[in-house]
C-alpha positions as MATLAB code, in Angstrom:
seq = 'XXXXXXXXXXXXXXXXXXXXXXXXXXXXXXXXXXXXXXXXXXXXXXXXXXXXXXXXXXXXXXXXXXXXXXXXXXXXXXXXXXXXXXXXXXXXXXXXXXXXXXXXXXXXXXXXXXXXXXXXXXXXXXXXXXXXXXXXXXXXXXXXXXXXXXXXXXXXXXXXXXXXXXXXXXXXXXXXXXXXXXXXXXXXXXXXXXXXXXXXXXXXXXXXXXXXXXXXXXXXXXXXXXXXXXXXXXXXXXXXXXXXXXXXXXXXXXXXXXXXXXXXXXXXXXXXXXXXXXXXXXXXXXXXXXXXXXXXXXXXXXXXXXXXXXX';
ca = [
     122.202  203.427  124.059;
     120.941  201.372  120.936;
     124.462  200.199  120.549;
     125.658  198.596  123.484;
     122.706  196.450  123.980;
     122.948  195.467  120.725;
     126.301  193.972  121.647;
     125.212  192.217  124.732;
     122.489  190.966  122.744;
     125.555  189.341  120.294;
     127.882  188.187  123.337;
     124.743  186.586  124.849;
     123.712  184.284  122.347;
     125.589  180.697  122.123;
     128.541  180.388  119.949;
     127.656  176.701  117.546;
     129.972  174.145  118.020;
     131.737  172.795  115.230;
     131.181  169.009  115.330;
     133.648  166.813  112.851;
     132.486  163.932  111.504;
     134.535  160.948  110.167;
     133.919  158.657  108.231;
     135.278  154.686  108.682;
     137.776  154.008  106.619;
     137.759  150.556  106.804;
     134.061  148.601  105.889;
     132.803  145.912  107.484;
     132.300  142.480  104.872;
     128.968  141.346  105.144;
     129.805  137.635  105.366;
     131.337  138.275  109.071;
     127.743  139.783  109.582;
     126.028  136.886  108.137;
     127.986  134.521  110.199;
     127.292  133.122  113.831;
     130.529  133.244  116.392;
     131.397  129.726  117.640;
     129.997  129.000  121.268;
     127.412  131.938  120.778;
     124.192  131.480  122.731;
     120.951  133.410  122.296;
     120.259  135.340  125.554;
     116.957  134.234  126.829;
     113.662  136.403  126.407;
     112.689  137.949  130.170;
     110.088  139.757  131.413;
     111.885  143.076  131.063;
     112.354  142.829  127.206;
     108.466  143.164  127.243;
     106.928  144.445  130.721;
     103.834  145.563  129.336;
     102.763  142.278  127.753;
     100.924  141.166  124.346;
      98.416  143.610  123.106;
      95.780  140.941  121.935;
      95.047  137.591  122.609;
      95.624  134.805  119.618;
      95.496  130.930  119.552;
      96.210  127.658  117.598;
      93.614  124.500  117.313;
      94.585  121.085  116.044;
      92.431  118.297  115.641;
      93.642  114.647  116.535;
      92.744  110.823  115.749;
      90.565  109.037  118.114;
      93.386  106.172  118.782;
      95.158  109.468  120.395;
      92.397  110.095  122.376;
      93.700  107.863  125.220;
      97.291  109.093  125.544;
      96.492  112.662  125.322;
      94.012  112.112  128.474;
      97.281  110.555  130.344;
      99.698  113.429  129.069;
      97.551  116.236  129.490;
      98.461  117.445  132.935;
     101.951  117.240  131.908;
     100.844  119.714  129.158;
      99.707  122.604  130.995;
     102.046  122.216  133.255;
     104.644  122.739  131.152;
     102.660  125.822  128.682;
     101.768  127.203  132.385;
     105.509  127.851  132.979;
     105.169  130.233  129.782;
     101.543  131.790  130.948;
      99.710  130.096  127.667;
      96.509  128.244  128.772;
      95.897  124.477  126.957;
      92.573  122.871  126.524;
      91.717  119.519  125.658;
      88.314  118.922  123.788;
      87.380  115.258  123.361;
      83.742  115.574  121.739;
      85.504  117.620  119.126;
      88.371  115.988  119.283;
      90.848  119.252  119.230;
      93.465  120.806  121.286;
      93.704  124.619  121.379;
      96.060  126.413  122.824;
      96.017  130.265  124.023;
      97.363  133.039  125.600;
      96.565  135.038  128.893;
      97.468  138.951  129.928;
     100.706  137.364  131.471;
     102.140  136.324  128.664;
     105.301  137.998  127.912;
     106.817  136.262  125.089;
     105.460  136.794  121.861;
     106.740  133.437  120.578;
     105.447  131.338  123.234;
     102.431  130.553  121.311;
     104.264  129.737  118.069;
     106.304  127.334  120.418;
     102.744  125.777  121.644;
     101.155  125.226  118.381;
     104.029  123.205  117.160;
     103.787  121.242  120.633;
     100.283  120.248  119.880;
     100.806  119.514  116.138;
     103.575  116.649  117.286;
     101.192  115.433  119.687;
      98.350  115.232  117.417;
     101.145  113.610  115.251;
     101.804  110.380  117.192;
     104.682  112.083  118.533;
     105.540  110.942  122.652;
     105.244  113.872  125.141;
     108.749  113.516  126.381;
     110.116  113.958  122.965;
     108.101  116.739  121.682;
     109.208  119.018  124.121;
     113.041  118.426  122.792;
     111.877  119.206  119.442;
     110.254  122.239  120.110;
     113.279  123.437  121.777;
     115.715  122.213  119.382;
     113.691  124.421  116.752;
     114.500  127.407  118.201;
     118.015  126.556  118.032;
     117.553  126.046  113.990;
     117.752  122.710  114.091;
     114.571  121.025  111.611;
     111.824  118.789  113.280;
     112.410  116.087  110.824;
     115.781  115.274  112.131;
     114.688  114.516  115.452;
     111.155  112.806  114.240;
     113.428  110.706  111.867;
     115.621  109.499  115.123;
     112.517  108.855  116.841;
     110.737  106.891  113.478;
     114.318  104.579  113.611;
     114.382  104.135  117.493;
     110.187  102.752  117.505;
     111.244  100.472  114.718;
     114.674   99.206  116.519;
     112.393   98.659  120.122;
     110.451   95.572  118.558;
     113.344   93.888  117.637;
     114.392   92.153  121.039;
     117.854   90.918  119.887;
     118.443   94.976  119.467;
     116.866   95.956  122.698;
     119.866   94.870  124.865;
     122.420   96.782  121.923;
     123.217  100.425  121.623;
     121.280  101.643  118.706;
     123.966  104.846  117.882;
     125.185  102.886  114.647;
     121.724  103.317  113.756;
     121.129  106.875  114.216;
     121.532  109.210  111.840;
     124.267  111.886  112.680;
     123.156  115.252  111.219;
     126.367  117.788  111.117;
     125.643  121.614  111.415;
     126.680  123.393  108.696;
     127.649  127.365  109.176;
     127.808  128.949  105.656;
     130.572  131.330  105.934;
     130.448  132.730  103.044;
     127.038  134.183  101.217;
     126.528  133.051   97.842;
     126.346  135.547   94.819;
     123.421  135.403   92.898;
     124.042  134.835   89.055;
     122.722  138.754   88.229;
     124.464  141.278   90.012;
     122.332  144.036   90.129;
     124.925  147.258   89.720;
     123.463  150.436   91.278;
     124.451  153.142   89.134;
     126.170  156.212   90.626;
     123.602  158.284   92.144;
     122.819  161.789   90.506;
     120.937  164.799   91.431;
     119.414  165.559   87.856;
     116.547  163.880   86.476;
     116.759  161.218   83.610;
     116.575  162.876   80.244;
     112.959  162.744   78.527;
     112.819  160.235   75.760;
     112.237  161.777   72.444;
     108.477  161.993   71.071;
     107.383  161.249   67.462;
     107.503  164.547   66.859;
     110.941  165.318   67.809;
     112.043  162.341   65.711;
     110.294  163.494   62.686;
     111.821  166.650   62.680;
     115.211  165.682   63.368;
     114.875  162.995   59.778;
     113.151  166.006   57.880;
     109.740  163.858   58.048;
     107.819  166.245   59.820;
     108.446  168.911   56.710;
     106.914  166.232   54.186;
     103.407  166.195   52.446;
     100.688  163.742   53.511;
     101.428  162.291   49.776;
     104.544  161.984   50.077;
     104.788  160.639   53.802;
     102.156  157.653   52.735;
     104.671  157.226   49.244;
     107.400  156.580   51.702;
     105.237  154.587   53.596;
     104.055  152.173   50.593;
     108.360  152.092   50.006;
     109.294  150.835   52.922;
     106.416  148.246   53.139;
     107.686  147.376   49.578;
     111.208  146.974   50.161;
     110.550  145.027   53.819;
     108.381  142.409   51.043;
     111.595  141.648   48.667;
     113.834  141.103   51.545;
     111.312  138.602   52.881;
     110.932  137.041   49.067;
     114.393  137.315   48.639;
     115.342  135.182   52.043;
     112.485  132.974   51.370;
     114.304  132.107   47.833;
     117.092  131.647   49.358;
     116.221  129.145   51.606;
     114.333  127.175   49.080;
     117.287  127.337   46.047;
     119.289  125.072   49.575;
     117.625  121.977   48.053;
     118.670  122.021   44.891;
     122.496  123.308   45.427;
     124.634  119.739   45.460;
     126.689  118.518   48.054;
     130.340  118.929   47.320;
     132.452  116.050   46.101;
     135.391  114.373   47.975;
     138.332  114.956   45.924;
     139.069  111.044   44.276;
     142.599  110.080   45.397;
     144.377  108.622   42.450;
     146.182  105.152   42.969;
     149.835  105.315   43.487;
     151.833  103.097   40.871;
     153.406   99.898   42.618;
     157.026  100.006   42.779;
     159.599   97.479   41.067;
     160.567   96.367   45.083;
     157.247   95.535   45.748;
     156.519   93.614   42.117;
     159.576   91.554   42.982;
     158.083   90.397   46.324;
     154.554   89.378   44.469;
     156.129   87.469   42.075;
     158.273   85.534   45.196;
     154.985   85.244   46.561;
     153.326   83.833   43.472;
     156.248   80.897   43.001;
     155.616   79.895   47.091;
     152.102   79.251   46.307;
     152.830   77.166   43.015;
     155.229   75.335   44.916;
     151.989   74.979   47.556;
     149.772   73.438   45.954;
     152.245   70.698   44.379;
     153.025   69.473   47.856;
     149.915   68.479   49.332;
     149.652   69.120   53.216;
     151.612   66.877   55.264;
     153.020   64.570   52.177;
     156.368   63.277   52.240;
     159.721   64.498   49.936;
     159.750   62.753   46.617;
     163.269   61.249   47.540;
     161.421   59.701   50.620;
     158.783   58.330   48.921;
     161.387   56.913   45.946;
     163.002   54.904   49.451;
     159.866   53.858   50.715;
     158.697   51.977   47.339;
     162.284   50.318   46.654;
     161.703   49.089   50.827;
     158.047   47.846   50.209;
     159.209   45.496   46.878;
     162.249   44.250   49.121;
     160.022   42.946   51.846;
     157.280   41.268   48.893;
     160.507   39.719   47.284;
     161.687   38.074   50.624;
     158.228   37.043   51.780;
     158.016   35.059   48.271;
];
């Protein structure tokens, strides 16, 4: 009876399927990951990524000028309107002269309050309600507050100017163009990751193992401290030896240019010196500008004609 049941104990238990896994072929290049899609948009954050809300409550003070004072009074409504919106609460303390911002059991979004500090920091900043609220947002979109506080630097300086006033000031503005890096760049050292192995790294010889394998570790105290003294010894004359070297430099001479021995004039070139010498004779018996002899001979004989007639 043992038998049978053994084999319905067998048929009854489940057969393991046989699951086969693949492998992809083809890898994916991290600079597509890197990269963001053109016309992308982040999806916005909802209650339902985060029903259950922020665990603890944190929140940001800022302290502002007294010339501020007056605005912030004007804008502050504005203010917690807008943080409401977002369930962070805003206070405005005058004797202290702060503005703190924090948030409530509501609040869903765990970057709402990083989004409120900054809000408060461009306020306390000299920065106009209207436009702080389009550089908060444009920082989420990874777009740097200086851009936009430059623009707004370059539009308060163009307003007193009332020949500009009527003009459109986009000449003026600077145009910032978003770069997308497409490709990553490689770092000078590559670290290579060797090929991974299941055995340890060998053990680094000791002393001891050293020893014995130069025939040290068979040696006398004497004679280990003679070898000793040697080496020191011989590590001294290489050092004298260099030193010597670099000293006996001084003294060694420069070497000499080889001299170049003048080449003998030839008889074609003696014949033109000797032309040459006969022009300059002939030179300096003509004095600059002077007349032929002939001439002069004609001149005289026409001078003594005209004395004679005169007479």
């Amino acid at each position: 009876m043992a038998a049978p049941r053994e084999a319905e104990a067998v048929a009854e238990q489940p057969v393991p399927l046989k699951r086969s896994h693949k492998k992809k072929a083809a890898k994916v290049d991290e600079s597509e990951l890197l990269t963001v899609p053109d016309g992308w948009k982040e999806p916005a954050f909802t209650r339902e990524d985060n029903p259950k809300g922020l665990l603890e409550e944190s929140s940001f003070a800022t302290l502002f000028p007294k010339y501020r004072e007056a605005y912030l009074k004007e804008c502050w409504p504005l203010v917690q309107k807008a943080l409401s919106e977002h369930y962070v609460n805003a206070t405005l303390d005058l004797i202290e002269g702060s503005m703190t911002v924090t948030t409530t059991k509501k609040t869903f979004d765990p970057y709402a309050i990083i989004r409120a500090r900054d809000l408060i920091k461009l306020l306390a900043r000299s920065v106009p309600f209207e436009q702080v609220r389009k550089v908060v947002l444009d920082t989420m979109k990874n777009i740097h507050p200086i851009y936009n506080i430059k623009t707004l630097m370059i539009k308060r300086e163009l307003s007193k100017d009332p020949e500009l006033r009527s003009q459109s000031w986009e000449r003026f503005l600077p145009k910032f163009k978003r770069k997308n890096l497409k490709k990553r760049k490689e770092p000078k050292k590559k670290n290579v990751k060797k090929e991974y192995t299941p055995f340890p790294p060998p053990q680094p010889e000791s002393q001891i193992d050293k020893e014995l394998a130069s025939g040290e570790y068979f040696l006398k105290e004497s004679q280990k401290k003679r070898k000793q003294v040697e080496e020191i010894k011989a590590k001294q004359a290489d050092a004298i030896k260099k030193r010597q070297e670099e000293r006996n430099k001084a003294f060694i001479p420069p070497k000499e240019k080889p001299v170049v021995k003048a080449k003998k004039a030839s008889t074609e070139k003696k014949i033109d010196i000797e032309a040459i010498k006969e022009k300059v004779k002939n030179a300096k018996k003509k004095k600059l500008g002077a007349l032929p002899v002939e001439e002069v001979k004609l001149k005289i004989a026409a001078d003594e004609k005209k004395k004679k007639k005169k007479k």
